[in-house]
C-alpha positions in Angstrom: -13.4 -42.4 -7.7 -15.8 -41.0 -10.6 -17.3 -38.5 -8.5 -13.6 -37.3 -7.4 -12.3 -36.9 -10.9 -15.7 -35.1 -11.9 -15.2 -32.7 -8.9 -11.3 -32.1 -9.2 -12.0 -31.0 -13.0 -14.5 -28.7 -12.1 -12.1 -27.5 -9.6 -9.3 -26.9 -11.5 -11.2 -24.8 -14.0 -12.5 -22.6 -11.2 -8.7 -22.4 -9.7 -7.3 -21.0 -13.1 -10.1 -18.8 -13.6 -9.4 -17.5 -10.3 -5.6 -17.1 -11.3 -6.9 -15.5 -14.8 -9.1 -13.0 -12.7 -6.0 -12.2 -10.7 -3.4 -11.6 -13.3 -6.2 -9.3 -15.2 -6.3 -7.2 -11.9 -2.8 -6.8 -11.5 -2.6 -5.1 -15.0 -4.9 -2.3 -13.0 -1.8 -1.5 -10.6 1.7 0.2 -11.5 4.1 -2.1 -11.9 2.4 -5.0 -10.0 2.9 -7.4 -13.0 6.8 -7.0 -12.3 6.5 -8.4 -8.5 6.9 -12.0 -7.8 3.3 -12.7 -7.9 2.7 -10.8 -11.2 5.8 -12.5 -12.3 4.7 -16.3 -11.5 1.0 -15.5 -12.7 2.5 -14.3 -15.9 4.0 -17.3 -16.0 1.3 -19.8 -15.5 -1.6 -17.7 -17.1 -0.1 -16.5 -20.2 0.8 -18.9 -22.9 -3.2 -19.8 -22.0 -4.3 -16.0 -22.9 -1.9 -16.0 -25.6 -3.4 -18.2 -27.5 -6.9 -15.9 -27.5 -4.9 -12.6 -27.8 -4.0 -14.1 -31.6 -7.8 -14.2 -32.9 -9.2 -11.4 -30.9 -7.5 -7.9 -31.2 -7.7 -4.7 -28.4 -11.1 -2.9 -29.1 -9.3 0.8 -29.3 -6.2 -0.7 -29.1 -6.4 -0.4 -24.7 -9.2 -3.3 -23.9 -8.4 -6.5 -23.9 -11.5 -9.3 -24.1 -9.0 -12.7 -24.4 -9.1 -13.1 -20.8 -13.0 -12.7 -20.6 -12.7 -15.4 -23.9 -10.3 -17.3 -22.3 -12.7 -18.1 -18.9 -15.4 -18.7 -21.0 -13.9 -21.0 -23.1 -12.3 -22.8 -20.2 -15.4 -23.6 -18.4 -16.7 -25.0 -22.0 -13.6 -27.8 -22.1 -14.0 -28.2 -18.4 -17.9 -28.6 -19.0 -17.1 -31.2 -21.8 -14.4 -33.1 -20.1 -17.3 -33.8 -17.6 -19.8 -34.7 -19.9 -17.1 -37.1 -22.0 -16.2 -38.5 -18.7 -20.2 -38.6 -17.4 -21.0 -40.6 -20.5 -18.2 -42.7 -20.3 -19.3 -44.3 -16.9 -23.1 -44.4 -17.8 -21.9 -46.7 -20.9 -19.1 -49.1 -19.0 
């Protein structure tokens, strides 16, 4: 049961770095963010990015690190939910 919940953290980071990956390449097409699945990635991604795009401004106003930020900082909490739940079961 540890191992599962170990594994299914680790994959849920990589899923929603996958979806972060995808909604950044969407912004490279013309209107592809206004189709359903620009739409329902906005949706999902967003209020995550959102909360990077306050701290870290455009560098020449056109590109945007938070999503970069965001991954990284993802795969830190996902790392450290792991470790948290690693120590956890080495001490019970």
């Amino acid at each position: 049961m540890e191992l599962f919940i170990y594994g299914f953290i680790g994959t849920v980071a990589n899923v929603y770095s996958y979806l972060i990956i995808g909604y950044v390449l969407l912004s490279w097409f013309p209107n592809a963010r206004e189709s359903f699945v620009g739409q329902l990635l906005g949706r999902v991604v967003e209020p995550y990015i959102s909360i990077f795009r306050r701290f870290i401004p455009p560098i020449g106003g056109v590109l945007d690190l938070s999503p970069i930020v965001s991954i990284f900082a993802l795969k830190f909490i996902a790392l450290g939910l792991q470790s948290v739940l690693e120590f956890l079961l080495l001490r019970g």
